[in-house]
ZAFIPA-779881 format. One record per atom (N, C-alpha, C, CB): atom name; residue in three letters; x, y, z. Coordinates in Angstrom, 2 decimals, decimal comma. Atoms other than C-alpha are relative to their C-alpha. Glycine has a CB too. Example, Ala and Ser with C-alpha at 12.3 -4.5 7.8 and 13.67 -1.06 7.14 Angstrom:
BEGIN
PT atom type       u       v       w
PT    N  ALA    0,89   -1,19    0,00
PT   CA  ALA   12,30   -4,50    7,80
PT    C  ALA    0,90    1,20    0,00
PT   CB  ALA   -0,99    0,03    1,25
PT    N  SER   -0,82   -1,19   -0,06
PT   CA  SER   13,67   -1,06    7,14
PT    C  SER   -0,77    1,09    0,73
PT   CB  SER    0,41    0,46   -1,42
//
This chain:
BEGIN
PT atom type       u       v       w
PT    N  UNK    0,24    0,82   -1,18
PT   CA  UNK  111,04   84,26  100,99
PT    C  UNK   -0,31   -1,42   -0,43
PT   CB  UNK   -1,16    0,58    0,85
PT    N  UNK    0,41    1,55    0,37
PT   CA  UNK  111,74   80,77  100,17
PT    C  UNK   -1,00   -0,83    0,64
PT   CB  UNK    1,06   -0,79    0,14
PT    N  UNK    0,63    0,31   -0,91
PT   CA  UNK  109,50   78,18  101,57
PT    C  UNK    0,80   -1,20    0,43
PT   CB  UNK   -1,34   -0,12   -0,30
PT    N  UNK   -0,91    1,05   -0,57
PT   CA  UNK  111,41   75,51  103,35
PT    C  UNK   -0,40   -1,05   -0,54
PT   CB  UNK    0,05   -0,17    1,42
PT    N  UNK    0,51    1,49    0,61
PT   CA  UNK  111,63   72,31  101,61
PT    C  UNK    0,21   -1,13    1,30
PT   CB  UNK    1,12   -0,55   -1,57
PT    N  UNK    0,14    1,37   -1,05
PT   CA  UNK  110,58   69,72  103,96
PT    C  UNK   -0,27   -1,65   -0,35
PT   CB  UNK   -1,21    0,30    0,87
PT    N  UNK   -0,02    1,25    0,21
PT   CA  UNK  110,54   65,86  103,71
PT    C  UNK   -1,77   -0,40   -0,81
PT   CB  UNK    0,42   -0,72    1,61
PT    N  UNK    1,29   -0,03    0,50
PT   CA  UNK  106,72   66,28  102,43
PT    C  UNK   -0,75   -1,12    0,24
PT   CB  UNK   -0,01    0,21   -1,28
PT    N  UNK    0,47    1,21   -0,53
PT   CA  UNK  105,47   63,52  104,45
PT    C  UNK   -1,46    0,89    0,26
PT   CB  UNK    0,99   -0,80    1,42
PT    N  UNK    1,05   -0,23   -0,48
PT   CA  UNK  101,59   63,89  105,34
PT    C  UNK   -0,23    0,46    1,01
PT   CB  UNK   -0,47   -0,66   -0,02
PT    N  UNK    0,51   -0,16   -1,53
PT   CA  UNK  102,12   64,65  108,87
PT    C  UNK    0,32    1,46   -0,36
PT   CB  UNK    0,87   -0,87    1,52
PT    N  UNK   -0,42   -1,28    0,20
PT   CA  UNK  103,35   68,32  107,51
PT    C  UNK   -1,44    0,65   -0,26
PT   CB  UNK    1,13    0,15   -1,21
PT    N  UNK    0,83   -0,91    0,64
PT   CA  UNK  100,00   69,40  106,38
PT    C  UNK   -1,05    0,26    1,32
PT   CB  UNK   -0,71   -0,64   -1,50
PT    N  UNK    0,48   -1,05   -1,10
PT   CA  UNK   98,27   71,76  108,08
PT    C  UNK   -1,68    0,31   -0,43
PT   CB  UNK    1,08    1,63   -0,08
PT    N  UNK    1,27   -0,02    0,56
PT   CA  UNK   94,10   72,11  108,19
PT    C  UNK    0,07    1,89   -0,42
PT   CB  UNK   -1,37   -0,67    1,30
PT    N  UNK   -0,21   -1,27    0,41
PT   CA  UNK   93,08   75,20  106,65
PT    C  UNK   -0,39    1,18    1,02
PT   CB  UNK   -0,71    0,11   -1,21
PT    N  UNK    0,07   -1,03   -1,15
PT   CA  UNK   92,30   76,97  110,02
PT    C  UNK    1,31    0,40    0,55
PT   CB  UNK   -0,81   -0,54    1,16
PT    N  UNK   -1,58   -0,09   -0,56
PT   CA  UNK   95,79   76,19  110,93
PT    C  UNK    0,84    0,69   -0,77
PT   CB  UNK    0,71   -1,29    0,15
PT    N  UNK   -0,93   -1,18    0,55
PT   CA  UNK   97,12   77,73  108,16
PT    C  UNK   -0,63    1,64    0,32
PT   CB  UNK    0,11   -0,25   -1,80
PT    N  UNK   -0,52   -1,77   -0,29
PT   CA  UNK   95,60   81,05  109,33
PT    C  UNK    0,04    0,12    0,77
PT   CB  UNK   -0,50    1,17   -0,24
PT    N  UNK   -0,99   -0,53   -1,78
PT   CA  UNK   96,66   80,80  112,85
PT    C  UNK    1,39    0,33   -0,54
PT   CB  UNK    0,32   -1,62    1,54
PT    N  UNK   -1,14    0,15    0,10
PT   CA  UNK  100,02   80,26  111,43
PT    C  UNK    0,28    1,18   -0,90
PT   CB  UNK    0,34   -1,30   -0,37
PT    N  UNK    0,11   -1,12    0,65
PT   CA  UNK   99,58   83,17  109,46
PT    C  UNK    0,22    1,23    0,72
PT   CB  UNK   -1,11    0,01   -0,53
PT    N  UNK    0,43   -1,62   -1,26
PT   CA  UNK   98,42   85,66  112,05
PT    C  UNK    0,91   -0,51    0,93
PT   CB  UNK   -1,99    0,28    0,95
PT    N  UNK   -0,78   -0,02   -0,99
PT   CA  UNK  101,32   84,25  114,15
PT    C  UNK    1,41    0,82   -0,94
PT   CB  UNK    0,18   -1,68    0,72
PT    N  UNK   -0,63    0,17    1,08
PT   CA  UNK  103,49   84,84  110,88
PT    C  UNK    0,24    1,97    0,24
PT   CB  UNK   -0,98   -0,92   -1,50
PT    N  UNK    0,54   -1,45    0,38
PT   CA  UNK  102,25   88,41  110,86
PT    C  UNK    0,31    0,75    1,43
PT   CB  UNK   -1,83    0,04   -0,49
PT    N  UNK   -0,12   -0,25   -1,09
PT   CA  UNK  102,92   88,89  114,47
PT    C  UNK    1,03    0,27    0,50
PT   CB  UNK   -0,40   -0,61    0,47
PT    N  UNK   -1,68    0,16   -0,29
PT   CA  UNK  106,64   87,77  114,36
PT    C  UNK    0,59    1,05   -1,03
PT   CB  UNK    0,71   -1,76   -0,36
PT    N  UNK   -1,21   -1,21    0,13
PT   CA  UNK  107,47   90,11  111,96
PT    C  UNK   -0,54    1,42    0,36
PT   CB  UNK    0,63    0,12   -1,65
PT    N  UNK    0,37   -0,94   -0,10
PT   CA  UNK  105,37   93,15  113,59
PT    C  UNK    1,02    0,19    1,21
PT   CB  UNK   -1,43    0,12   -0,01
PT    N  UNK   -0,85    0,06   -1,08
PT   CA  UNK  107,50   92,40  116,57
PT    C  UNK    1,92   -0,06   -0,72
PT   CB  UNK   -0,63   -1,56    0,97
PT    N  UNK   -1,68    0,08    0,89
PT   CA  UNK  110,87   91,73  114,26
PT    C  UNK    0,07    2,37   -0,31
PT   CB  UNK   -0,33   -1,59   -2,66
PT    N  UNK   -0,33   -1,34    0,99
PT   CA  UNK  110,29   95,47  112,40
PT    C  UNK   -0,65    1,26    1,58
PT   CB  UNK   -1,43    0,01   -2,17
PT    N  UNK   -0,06   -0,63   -1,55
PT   CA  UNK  109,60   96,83  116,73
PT    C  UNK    1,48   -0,01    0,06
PT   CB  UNK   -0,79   -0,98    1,39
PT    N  UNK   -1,45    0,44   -0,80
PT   CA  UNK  112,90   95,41  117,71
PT    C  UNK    0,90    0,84   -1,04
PT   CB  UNK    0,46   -1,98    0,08
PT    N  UNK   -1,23   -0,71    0,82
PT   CA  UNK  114,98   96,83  114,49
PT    C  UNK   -0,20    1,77    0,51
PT   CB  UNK   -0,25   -0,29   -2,11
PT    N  UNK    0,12   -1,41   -0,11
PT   CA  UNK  113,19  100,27  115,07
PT    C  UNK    0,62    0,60    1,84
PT   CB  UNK   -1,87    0,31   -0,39
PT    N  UNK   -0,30   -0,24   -1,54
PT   CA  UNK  113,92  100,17  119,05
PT    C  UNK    1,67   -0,14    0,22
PT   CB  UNK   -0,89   -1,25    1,00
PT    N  UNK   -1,49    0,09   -0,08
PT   CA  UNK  117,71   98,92  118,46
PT    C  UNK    0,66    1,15   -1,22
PT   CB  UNK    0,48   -1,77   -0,33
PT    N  UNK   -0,39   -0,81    0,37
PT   CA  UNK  117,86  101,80  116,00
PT    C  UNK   -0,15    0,77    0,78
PT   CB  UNK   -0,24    0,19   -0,88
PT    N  UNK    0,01   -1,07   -0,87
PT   CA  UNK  116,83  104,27  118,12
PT    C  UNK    1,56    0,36    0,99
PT   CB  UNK   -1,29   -0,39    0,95
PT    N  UNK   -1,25    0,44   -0,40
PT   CA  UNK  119,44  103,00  120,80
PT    C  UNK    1,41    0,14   -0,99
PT   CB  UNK   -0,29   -1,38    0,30
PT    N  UNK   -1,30   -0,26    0,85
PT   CA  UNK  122,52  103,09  118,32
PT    C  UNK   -0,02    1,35    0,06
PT   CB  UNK    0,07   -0,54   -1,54
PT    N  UNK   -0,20   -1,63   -0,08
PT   CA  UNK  121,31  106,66  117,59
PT    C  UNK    0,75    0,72    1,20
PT   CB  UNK   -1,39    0,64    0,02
PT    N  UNK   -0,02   -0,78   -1,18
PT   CA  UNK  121,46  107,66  120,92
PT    C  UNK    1,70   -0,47    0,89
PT   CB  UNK   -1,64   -0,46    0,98
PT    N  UNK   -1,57    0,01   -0,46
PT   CA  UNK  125,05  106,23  121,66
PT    C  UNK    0,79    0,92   -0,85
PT   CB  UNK    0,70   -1,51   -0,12
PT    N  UNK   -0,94   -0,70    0,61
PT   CA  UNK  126,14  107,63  118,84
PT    C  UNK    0,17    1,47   -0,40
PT   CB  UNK    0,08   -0,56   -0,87
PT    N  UNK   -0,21   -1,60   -0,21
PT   CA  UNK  125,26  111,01  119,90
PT    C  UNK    0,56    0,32    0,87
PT   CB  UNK   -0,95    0,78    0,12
PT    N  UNK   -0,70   -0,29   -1,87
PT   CA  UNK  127,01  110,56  123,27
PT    C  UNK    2,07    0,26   -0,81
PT   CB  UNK   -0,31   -2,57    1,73
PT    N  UNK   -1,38   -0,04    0,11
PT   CA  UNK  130,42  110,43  121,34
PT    C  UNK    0,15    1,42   -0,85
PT   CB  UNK    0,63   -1,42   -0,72
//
């Protein structure tokens, strides 16, 4: 997981509270990412028992 290289100007930095909001949002997007794969697996299954 690369980290995005950005222009590294000062306005990029983040206080250190912000980095753990951005964390626990971090942590959020992929609890909801590894929902969605398991819910669009399910679905596939279930078409591909209809054939």
């Amino acid at each position: 997981h690369g980290q995005g290289g950005g222009g590294g100007g000062a306005s990029a930095q983040l206080s250190p509270p912000e980095v753990t909001a951005v964390r626990q949002l971090i942590a959020g997007y992929r609890e909801s990412a590894a929902f969605l794969l398991r819910s669009a697996d399910e679905l596939e299954n279930l078409i591909l028992q209809q054939n």
